[in-house]
LOTI-239096 format. One line per 4 residues: number of its first residue (from 1); their letters; for each residue x, y, z of C-alpha. Coordinates in Angstrom, 1 decimal, always signed. Example, Ala and Ser with C-alpha at 12.3 -4.5 7.8 and 13.67 -1.06 7.14 Angstrom:
1) AS) +12.3 -4.5 +7.8 ~ +13.7 -1.1 +7.1
END
This chain:
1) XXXX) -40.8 +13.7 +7.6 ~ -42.5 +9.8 +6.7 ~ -44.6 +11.6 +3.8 ~ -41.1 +13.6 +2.9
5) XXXX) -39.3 +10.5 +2.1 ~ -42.6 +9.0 +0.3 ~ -43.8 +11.6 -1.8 ~ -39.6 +11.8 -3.1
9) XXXX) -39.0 +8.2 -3.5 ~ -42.7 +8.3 -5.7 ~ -41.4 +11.3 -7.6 ~ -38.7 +8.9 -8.8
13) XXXX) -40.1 +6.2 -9.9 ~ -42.4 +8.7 -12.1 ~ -39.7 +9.0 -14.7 ~ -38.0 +5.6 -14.5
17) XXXX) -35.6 +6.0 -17.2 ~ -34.7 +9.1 -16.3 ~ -34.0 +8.2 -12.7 ~ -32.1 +5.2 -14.3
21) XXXX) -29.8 +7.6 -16.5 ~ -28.6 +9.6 -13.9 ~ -28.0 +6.9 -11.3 ~ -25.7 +5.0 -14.0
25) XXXX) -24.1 +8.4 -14.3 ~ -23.1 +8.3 -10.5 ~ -22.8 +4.5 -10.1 ~ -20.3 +4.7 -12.8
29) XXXX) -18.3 +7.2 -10.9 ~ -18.3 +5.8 -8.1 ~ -17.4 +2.3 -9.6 ~ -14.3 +3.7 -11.0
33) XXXX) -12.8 +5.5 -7.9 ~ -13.5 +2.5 -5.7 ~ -11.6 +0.1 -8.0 ~ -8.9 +2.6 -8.0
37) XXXX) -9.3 +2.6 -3.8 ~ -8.8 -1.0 -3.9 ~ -6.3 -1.4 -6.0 ~ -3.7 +1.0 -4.8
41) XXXX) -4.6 -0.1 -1.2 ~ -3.7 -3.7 -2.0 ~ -0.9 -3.1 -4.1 ~ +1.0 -1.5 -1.2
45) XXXX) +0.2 -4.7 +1.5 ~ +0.9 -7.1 -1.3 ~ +4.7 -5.0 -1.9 ~ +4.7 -5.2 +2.0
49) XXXX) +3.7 -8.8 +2.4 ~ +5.7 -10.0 -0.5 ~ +8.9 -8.3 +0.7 ~ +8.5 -9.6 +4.2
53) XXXX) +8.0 -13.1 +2.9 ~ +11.4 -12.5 +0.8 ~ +13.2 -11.2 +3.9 ~ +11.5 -13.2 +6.7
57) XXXX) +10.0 -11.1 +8.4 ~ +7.8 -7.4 +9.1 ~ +10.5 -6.2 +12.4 ~ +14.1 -5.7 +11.8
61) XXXX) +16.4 -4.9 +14.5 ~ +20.3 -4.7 +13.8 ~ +23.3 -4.0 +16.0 ~ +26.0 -1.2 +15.6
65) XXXX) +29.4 -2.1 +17.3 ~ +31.5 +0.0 +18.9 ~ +34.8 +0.3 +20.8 ~ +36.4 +3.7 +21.9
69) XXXX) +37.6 +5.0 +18.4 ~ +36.8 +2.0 +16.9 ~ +35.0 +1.6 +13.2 ~ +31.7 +0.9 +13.7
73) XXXX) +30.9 -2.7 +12.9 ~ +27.8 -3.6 +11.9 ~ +27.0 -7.3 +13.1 ~ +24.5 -9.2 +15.7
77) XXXX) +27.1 -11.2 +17.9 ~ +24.6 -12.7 +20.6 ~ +21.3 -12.4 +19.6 ~ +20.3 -14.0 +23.4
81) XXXX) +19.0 -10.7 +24.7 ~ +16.8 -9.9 +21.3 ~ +15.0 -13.0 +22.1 ~ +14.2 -12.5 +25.6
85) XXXX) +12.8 -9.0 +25.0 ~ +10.6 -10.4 +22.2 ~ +9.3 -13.2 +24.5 ~ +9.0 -10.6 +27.7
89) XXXX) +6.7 -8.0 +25.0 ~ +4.2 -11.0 +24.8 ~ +3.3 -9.7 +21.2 ~ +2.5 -13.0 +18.6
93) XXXX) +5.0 -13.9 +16.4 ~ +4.9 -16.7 +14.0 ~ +9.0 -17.0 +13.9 ~ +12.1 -14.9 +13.8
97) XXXX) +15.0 -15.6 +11.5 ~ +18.2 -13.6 +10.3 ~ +19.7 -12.3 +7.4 ~ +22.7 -10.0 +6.0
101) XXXX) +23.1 -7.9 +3.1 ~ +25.5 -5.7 +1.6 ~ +25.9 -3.2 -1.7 ~ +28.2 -4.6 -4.0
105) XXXX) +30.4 -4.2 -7.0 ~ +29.4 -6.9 -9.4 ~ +32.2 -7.9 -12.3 ~ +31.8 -10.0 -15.6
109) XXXX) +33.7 -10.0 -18.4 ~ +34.6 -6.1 -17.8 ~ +31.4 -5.3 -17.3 ~ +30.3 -3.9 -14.0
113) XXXX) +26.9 -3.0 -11.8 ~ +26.0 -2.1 -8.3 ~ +24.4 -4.4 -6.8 ~ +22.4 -5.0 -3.1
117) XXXX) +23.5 -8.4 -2.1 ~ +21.0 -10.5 +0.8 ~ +22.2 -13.4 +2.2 ~ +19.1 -15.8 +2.8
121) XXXX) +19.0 -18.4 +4.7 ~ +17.0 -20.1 +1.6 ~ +16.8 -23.6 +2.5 ~ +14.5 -22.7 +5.7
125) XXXX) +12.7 -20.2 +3.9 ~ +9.6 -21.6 +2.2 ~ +8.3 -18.2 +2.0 ~ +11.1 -16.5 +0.3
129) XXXX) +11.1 -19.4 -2.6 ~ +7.6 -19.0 -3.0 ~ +7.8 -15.3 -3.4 ~ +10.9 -14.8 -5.6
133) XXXX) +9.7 -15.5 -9.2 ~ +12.5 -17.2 -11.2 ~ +12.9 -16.4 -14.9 ~ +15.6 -19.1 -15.7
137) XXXX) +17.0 -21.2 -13.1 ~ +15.7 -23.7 -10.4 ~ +15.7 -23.8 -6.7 ~ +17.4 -28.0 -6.4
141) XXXX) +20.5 -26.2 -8.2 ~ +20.3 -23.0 -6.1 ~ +20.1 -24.7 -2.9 ~ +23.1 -27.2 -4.0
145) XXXX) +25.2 -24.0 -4.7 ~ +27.3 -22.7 -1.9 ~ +27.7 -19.5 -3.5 ~ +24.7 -19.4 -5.6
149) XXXX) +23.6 -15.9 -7.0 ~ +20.0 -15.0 -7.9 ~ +20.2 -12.0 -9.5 ~ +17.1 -10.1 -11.4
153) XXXX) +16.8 -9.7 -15.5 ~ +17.8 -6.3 -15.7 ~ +21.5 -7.1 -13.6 ~ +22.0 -10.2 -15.8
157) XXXX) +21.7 -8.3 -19.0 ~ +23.5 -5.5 -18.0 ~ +26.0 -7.8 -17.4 ~ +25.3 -10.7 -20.2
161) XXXX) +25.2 -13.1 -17.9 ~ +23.5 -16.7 -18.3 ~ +23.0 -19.6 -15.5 ~ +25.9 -20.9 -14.8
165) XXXX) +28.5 -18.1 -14.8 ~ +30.6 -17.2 -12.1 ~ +31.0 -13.1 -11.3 ~ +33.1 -11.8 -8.9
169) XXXX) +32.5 -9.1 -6.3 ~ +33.8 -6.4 -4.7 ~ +32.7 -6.0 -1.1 ~ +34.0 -3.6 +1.7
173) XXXX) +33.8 -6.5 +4.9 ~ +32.1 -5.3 +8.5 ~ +35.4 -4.2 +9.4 ~ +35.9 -1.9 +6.8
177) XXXX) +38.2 -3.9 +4.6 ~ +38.1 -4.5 +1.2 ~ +37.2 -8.1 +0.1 ~ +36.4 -9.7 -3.0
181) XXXX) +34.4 -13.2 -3.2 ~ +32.8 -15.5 -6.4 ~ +29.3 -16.2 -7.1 ~ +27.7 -18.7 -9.5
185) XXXX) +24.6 -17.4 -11.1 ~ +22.2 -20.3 -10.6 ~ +18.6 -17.7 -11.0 ~ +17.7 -14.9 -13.0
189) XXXX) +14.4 -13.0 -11.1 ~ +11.9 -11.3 -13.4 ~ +12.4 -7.5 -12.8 ~ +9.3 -6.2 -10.9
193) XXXX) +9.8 -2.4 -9.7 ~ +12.9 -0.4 -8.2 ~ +13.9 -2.0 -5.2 ~ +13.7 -5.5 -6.3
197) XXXX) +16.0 -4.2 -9.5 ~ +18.4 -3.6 -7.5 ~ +18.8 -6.4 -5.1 ~ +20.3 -9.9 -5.3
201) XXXX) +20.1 -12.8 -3.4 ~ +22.5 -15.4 -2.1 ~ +23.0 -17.9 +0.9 ~ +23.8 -16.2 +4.4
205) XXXX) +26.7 -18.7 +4.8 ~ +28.8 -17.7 +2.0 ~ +27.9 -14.1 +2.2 ~ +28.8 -14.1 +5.8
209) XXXX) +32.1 -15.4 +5.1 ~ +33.0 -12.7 +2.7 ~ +31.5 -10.1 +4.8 ~ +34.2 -11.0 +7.9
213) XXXX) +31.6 -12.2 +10.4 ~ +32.1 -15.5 +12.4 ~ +29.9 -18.4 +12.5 ~ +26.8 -17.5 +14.1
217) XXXX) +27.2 -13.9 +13.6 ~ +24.7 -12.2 +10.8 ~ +23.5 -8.7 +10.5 ~ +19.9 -8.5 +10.6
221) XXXX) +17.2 -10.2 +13.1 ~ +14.0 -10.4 +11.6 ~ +10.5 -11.3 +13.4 ~ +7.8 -12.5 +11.4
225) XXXX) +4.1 -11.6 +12.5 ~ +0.9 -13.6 +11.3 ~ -0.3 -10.6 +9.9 ~ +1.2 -6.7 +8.4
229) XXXX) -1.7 -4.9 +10.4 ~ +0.0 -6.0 +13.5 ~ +3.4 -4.4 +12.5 ~ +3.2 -0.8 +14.2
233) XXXX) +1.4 -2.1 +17.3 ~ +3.9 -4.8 +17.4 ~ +7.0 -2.8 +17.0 ~ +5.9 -0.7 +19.5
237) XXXX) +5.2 -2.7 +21.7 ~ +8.5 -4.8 +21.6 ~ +10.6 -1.5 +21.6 ~ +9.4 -0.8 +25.0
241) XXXX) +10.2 -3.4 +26.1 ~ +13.7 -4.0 +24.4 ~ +15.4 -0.8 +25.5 ~ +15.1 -2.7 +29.0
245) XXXX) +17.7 -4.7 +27.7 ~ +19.9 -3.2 +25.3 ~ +21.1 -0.1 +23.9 ~ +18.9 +0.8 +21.3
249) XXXX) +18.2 +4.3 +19.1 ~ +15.2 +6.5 +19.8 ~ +12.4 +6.0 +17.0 ~ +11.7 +9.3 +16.2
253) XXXX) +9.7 +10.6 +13.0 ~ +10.7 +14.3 +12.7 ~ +13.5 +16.6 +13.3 ~ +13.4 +20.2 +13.5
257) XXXX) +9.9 +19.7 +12.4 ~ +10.4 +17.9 +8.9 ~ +9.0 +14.7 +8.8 ~ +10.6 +11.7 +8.5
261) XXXX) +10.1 +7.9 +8.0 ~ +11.2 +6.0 +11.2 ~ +14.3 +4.7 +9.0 ~ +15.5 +8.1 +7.8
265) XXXX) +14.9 +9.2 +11.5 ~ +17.0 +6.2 +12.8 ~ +19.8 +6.6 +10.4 ~ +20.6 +10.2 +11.3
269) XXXX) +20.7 +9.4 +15.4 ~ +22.8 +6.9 +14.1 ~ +25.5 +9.6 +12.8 ~ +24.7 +11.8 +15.8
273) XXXX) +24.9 +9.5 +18.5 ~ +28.0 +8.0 +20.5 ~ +28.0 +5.0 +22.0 ~ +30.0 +2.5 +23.2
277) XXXX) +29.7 -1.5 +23.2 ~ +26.3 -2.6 +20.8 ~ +23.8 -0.5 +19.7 ~ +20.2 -1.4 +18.5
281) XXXX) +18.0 -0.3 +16.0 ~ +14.7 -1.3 +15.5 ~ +12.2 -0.7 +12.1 ~ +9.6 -2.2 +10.4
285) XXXX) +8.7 -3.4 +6.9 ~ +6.1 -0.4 +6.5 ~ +9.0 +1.8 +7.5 ~ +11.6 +0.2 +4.8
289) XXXX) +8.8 +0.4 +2.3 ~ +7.8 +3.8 +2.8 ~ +8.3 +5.2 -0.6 ~ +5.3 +2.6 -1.2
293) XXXX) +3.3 +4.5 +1.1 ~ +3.8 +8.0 -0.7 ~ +2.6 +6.4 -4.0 ~ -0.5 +4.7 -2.6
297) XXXX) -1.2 +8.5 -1.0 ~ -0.4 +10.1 -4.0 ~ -3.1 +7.4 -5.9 ~ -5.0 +8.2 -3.5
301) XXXX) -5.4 +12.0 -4.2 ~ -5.7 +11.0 -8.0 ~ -8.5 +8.5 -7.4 ~ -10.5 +11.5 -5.3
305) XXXX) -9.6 +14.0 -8.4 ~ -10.7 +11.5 -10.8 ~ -14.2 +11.2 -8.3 ~ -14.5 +15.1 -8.4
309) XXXX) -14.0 +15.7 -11.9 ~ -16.3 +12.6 -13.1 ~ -19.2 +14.1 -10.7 ~ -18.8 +17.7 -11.6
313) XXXX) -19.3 +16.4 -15.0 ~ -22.4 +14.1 -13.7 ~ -23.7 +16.9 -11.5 ~ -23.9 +19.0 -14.9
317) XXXX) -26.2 +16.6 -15.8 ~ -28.3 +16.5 -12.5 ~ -28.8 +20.3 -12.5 ~ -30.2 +20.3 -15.7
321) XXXX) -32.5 +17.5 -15.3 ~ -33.9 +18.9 -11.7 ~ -34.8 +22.1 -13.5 ~ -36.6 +20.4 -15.8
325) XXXX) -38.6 +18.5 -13.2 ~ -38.9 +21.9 -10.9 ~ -41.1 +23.4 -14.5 ~ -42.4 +19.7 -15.0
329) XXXX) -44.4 +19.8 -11.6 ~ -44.9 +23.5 -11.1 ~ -48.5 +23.1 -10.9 ~ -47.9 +20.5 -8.4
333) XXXX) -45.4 +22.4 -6.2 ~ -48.8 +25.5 -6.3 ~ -51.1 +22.7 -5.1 ~ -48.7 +21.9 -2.3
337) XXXX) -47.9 +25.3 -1.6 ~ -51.9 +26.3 -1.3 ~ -52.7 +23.1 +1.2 ~ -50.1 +24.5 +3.7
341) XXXX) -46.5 +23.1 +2.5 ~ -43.9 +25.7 +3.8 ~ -40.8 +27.0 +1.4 ~ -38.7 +24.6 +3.3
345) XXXX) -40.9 +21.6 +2.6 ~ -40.9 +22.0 -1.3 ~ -36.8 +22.7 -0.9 ~ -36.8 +19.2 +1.3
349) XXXX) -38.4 +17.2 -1.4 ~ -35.8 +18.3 -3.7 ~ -33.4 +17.8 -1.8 ~ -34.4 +14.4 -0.3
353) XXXX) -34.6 +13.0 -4.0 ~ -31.6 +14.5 -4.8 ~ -30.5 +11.8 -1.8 ~ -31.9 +9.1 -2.5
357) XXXX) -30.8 +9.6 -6.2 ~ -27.5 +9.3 -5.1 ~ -27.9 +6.2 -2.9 ~ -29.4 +4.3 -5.3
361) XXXX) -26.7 +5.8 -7.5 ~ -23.6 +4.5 -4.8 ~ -25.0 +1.5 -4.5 ~ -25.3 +0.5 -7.8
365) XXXX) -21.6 +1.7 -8.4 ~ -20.4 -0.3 -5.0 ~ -22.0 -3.6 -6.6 ~ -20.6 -3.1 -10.2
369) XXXX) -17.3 -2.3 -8.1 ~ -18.0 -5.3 -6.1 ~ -18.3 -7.8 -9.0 ~ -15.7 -6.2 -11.3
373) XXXX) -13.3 -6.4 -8.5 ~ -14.3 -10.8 -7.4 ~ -13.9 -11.4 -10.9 ~ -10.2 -9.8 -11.7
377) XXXX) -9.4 -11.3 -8.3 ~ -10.4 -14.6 -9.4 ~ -7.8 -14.6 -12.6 ~ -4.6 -16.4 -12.0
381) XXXX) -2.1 -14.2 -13.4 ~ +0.7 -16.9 -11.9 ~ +3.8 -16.1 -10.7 ~ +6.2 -15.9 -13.3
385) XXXX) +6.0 -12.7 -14.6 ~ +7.3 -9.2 -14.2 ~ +4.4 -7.9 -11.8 ~ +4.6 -10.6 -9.3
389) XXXX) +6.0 -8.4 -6.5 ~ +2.6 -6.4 -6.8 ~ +0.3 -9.8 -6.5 ~ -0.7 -11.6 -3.9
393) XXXX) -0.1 -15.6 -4.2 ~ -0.5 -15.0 -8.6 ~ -3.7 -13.3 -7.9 ~ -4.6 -9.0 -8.2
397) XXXX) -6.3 -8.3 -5.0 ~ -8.5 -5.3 -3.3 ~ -8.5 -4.0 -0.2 ~ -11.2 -1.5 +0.3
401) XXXX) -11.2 +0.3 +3.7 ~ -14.0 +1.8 +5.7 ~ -12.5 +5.5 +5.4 ~ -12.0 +5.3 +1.6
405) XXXX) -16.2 +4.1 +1.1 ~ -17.2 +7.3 +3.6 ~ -15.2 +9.4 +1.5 ~ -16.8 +8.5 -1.9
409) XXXX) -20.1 +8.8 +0.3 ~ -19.5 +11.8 +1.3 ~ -18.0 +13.5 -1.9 ~ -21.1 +12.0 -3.7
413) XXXX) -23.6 +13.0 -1.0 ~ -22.1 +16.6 -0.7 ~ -22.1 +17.3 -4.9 ~ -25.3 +15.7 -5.6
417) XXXX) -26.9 +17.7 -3.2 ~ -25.1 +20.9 -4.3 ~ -26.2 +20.1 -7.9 ~ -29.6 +20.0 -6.8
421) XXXX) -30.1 +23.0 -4.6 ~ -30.3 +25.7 -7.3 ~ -33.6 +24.5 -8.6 ~ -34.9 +23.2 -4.9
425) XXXX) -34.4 +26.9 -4.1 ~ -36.1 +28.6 -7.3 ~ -38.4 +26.0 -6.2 ~ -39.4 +26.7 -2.8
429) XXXX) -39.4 +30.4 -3.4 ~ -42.5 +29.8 -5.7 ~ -45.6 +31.8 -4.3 ~ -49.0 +28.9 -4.9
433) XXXX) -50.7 +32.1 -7.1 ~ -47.8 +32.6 -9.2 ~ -46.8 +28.2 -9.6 ~ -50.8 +27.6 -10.3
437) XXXX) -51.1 +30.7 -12.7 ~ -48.0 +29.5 -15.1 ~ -48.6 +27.9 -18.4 ~ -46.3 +24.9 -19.4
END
């Protein structure tokens, strides 16, 4: 096998630029699809991370109230009990905070929009100021207005609003009532996809107020980890341990055999279930976000198309050239064949530079990928702009799993050696009389 692997890593450095034009070929390839791994990969942590920095955390757990025939209220009275499950899981949490949020009926001048509203404790939350990109506006005026309103482009020109204005809205209260309160826009949020379109932010005071709920009551308890890999583990983890404590709602992921995110799945026990006094439910960041997670799949699929069809085209390419060399060294595969070389030697040299073709190719293509992807990293694209939900801290960043490189590897390794056996088999099947006894 040791003379195997020499005599095919000899045969190609015998035609160096040849060698060289087909490995560009695959590095190429290769290059492309892992930037397009990377990118989608570490678009869908940065949407993650971003949003949990804007909400304060990557577990949510809120409380559904109720009392015989009662309207459902949906509020966090005493959170006392939350706390002590998270300290009895023993998971690592940097901090927990809480927040509320409501759809609302946003009115200007007799123009309306819907409209999410969050109330955000925004003084405490460094996080959430660094995250939100401001178009017009400034956070000393926002955190000096009571009922200060940050609401993103798109909302203030539906509306035609500027800084300064004061909308009113139209809010249905925890209790079911209808309630109407005022908000000052004092920020105007560059648009950045769908969700963040749609939602608003304001102070959890003032929102609370309108909302119904007492002093110290809020709708949302949020746990912030050190890190989004930690989030299923965690929320695991503390679900086990906080059904000890309180009434929560199963987490399941399926019903009658349809998959479903853990949200959708929690929503519909939700309407199914009867309790009475609080009820829990727990769900993570990845769970809210899980639209996210079906375009980073579907990416996915296209970058492995986009792989396939670039190779096919490449391995077009590496047929050709391999039946070439097969009538290029004829002679030589007759030699081989007379001194005792079996069919299945000569198909092995093919095969094994076919190989190490294609590593040489994959390597190149994971540098080029390598260096492409450190420099656009290192480019500052700030904040303040329209894509800044998608960055991470101003900056376009990669994240290149261990699955995604042994699926290139194994895609390249598979078609390479596909393109290749054709003429390794023509090859092999030579008899030494009839390779020695043909003319060139």
């Amino acid at each position: 096998m040791k003379t195997h692997v020499t005599i095919a890593l000899r045969n190609l450095t015998r035609q160096k630029k040849r060698t060289a034009l087909l490995a560009i070929a695959i590095a190429f390839s290769v290059m492309i699809v892992t930037v397009i791994y990377g990118l989608t990969s570490a678009i869908s942590v940065n949407i993650a991370e971003n949003f949990s920095d804007i909400l304060g955390g990557h577990i949510f757990i809120t409380g559904s109230e109720k009392h015989g025939t009662s309207k459902e209220i949906s509020r966090i009275s005493n959170d006392q009990a939350l706390r002590d499950a998270l300290k009895a899981s023993g998971i690592n949490y940097s901090y927990v905070s809480s927040y509320s949020s409501t759809f609302a009926t946003i009115i200007f001048e007799g123009k309306t929009t819907s409209l999410l509203i969050n109330g955000i404790n925004i003084k405490e939350n460094e996080n959430f100021r660094k995250r939100l990109s401001l178009k017009k506006g400034d956070w000393e005026s926002i955190l000096t207005t009571p009922n200060a309103l940050i609401v993103p482009e798109k909302v203030a020109q539906t509306l035609n609003v500027e800084i300064g204005d004061v909308v009113i809205a139209k809010i249905e209260t925890v209790y079911g009532q209808n309630n109407v309160g005022e908000f000052r826009i004092a920020g105007i949020n560059y648009n950045a996809d769908l969700v963040s379109q749609l939602s608003s932010y304001t102070h959890t005071a003032h929102l609370n107020e309108i909302l119904g709920l007492l002093p110290g009551e809020y709708q949302t308890f949020a746990v912030r980890l050190p890190s989004l890999k930690e989030t299923d583990a965690a929320a695991m983890k503390y679900y086990d341990v906080l059904k000890n404590y309180v009434q929560v709602f199963d987490r399941k992921t399926e019903a009658n055999g349809a998959p479903m995110t853990g949200f959708q799945a929690l929503l519909r026990s939700q309407k199914k279930e009867s309790w009475e006094g609080v009820k829990y439910r727990l769900f993570t960041i990845n769970e809210q976000l899980a639209q996210i997670q079906q375009f980073v799949s579907a990416a996915d699929t296209i970058g492995t198309t986009v792989l396939i069809i670039l190779f096919l085209i490449t391995m077009v390419g590496i047929n050709n050239t391999f039946r070439m060399i097969m009538y290029e060294r004829i002679k030589e595969i007759g030699t081989m064949r007379a001194i005792g070389y079996q069919q299945k030697d000569v198909k092995r040299l093919f095969l094994l530079e076919a190989f190490f073709l294609g590593m040489i190719g994959m390597l190149a293509g994971f540098l080029l990928a390598g260096i492409l992807m450190a420099i656009v990293s290192s480019i500052n694209f700030g904040m303040e702009n329209e894509f800044f939900i998608l960055l991470r801290n101003g900056h376009i960043t990669f994240n290149l799993q261990f699955a995604k490189i042994a699926t290139i590897f194994i895609i390249v390794s598979i078609l390479t050696l596909l393109a290749v056996s054709l003429p390794a088999r023509k090859a092999a099947k030579l008899s030494p009389a009839q390779a020695l006894g043909t003319e060139k």
